[in-house]
ZAKE-282398 format. One record per residue (C-alpha): z, y, x; residue in one letter. Coordinates in steps of 0.05 Angstrom, whole numbers, plus 5000, padded with zeros to 4 digits. Each point is the difference from the previous one (the first is absolute). Layout:
<lomars>
ZYXa
...
</lomars>
This chain:
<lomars>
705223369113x
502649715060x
506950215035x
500249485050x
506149534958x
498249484960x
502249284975x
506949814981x
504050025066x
498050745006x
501450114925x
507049795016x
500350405066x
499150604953x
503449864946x
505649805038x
499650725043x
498550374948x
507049794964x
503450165067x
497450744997x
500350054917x
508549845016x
500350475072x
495750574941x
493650025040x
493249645000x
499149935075x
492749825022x
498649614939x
496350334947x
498449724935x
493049925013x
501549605058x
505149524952x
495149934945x
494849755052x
505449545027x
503549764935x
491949844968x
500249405030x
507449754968x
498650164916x
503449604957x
493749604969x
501949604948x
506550174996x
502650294933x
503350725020x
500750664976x
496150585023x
506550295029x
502149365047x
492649985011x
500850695029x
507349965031x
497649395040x
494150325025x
502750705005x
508249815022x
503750594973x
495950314951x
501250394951x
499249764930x
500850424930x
498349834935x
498050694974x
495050374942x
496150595053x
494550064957x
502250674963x
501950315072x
495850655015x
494949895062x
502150745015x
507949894998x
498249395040x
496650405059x
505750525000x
503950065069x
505949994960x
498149414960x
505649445011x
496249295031x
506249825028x
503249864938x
495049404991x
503549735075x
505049764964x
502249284959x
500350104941x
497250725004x
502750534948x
496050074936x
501150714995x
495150135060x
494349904954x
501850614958x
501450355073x
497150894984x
501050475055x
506350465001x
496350565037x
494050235052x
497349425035x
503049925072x
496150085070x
497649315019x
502650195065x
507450094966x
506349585027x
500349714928x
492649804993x
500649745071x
506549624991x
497849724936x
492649795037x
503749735051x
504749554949x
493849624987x
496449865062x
500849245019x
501049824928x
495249744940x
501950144933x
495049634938x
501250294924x
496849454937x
499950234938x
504849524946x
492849834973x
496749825059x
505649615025x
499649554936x
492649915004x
501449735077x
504549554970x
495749684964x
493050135036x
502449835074x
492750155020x
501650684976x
506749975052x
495249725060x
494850604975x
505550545012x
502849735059x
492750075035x
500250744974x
506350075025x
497249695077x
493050384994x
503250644984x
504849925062x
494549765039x
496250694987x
505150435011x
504249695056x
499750095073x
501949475044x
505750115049x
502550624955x
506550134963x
497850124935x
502049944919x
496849784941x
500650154918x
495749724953x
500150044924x
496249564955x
496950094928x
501349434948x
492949765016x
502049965085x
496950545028x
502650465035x
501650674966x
504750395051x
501149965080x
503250205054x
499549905067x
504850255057x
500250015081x
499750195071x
497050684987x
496749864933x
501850074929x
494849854936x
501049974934x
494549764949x
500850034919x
494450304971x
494949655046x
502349364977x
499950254927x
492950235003x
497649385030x
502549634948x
496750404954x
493349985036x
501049234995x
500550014925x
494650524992x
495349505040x
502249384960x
498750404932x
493750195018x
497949285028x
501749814930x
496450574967x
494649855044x
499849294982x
500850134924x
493950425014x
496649525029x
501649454943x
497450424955x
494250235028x
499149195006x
500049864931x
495750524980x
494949795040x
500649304974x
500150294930x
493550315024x
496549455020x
500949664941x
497250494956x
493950045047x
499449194992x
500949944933x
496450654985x
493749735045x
500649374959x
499950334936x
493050405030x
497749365024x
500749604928x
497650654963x
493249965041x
498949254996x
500550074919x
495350625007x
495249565036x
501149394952x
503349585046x
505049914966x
500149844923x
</lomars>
């Protein structure tokens, strides 16, 4: 996807404007989409880093936690009352991931839903799981694999030339298991969607393998058959030559 920036000197433009707005608390014109197109251009190949200064230098004031959101409920996570903001935050308090409602879910159009929506916008906020994060460590393939999920999922849901914010949660495997995205007019959150695809994934890779086992199997058999037919047919063959007393 094209957004009309790209090689380094426009990586820096945007990086450099996009710190200006993160420190004045707004996003201007530049939208993430628009940075990660820019900032593709200036990775840090070859370079021994860490997923999070692999993400702070491509994504200047980002949010980074170092948090388990695995056992969160996709339906607490899609309440209007649910508290993403909390993950805006460095470090971001622990106790958000036991977070329950203290009542009826508020109006989405609510001052308190609003104000907490509007908290957001401008801002990216990326969650790792302590297992994940130690696999990066030591699989920086893994890192450079998240990162693009990171990009691609920005690049889907971003709209150039908007004010908008981003939260993404990863599984220890690095796929995304919980989202949110907030802006101009617009306001998504994705849990279970993410969570079912993952399963459908699995589902398809166990029954590639079934399939293959199958297929093994059926293999071997066949083999197994052919060589009773060959030696069975030689056995015929020999029986008949005797009976004909060719052979003595």
């Amino acid at each position: 996807m094209d957004f009309g920036v790209t090689g380094k000197l426009g990586g820096y433009y945007l990086a450099e404007q996009y710190r200006k707005n993160a420190a004045a608390g707004t996003n201007g014109s530049v939208s993430f989409a628009e940075l990660a197109a820019a900032k593709s251009a200036d990775k840090t190949e070859g370079v021994n880093v860490s997923f999070e200064e692999m993400l702070k230098s491509k994504y200047p004031g980002a949010y980074y936690n170092v948090m388990d959101t695995s056992q969160i409920d996709g339906g607490l996570w899609g309440r209007n009352d649910y508290p993403w903001d909390a993950y805006f935050s460095e470090p971001a308090d622990a106790s958000v991931l036991g977070w329950t409602p203290s009542g009826a879910e508020p109006d989405m159009q609510s001052p308190e839903v609003h104000a907490k929506l509007n908290s957001m916008v401008g801002k990216i906020a990326i969650v790792i799981p302590p297992e994940l994060e130690e696999k990066m460590k030591n699989a920086p393939e893994l890192a450079k694999k998240v990162m693009e999920r990171v990009d691609n999922f920005l690049a889907t849901n971003s709209t150039p030339g908007l004010n908008e914010g981003f939260l993404m949660t990863f599984d220890e495997n690095g796929e995304i298991n919980h989202a949110c995205v907030v802006g101009e007019g617009r306001f998504t959150v994705s849990s279970s969607e993410f969570v079912e695809a993952r399963k459908a994934r699995e589902a398809k890779h166990a029954e590639y393998e079934r399939m293959a086992e199958e297929s093994a199997l059926k293999r071997k058999l066949m083999e197994q058959e052919v060589g009773r037919r060959f030696y069975q047919s030689k056995a015929v063959s020999a029986a008949a030559y005797e009976a004909a007393g060719i052979l003595k």
